[in-house]
N, C-alpha and C positions, 0 to 999 in steps of 0.2 A: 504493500500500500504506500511504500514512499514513492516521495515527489507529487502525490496529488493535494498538499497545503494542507491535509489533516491538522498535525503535528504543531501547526505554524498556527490554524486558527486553533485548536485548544492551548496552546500556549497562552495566547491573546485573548480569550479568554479569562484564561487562571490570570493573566496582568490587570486586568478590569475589576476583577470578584474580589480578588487581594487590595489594589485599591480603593476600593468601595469599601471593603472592612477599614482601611486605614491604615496597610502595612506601604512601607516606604521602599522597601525592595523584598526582592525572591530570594530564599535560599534555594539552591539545588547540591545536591548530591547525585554525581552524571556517569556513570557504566564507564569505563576508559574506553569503549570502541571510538576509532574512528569516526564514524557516523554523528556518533551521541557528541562527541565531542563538537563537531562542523555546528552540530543543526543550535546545539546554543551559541557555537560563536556566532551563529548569521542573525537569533534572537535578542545577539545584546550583549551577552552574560561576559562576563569575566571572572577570574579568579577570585576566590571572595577573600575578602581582608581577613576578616575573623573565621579561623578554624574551629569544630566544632569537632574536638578534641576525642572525645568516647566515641562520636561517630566515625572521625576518621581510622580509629582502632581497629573497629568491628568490620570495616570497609575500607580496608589501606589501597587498593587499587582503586575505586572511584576520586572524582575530580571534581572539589568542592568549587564551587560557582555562587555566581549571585546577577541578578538583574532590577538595576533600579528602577522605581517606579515613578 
């Protein structure tokens, strides 16, 4: 199902809903594939400042991200 904007409008989305509750950006925690990695850089995301430390324990190969809002 990639490449038909799925992905991109539930993204956009979950950026709307999250700001409407009043959060100021996303956390993500992103699979290390290739793929996962592209599709948040083309949504924004960058590496997130703040490490969320047990998580990255539990998940040492995922790639913590974030997208402001």
């Amino acid at each position: 199902m990639r490449g038909r904007g799925i992905g991109r409008e539930l993204f956009s989305l979950a950026k709307s809903w999250a700001k409407e509750q009043g959060a100021k950006k996303l956390y993500i925690s992103s699979h290390s594939a290739v793929e996962s990695q592209a599709f948040y850089a083309a949504m924004g995301c960058t590496d997130a400042r703040e490490i969320h430390a047990e998580h990255a324990e539990r998940e040492p190969f995922d790639r913590q991200l974030e997208c402001d809002l």
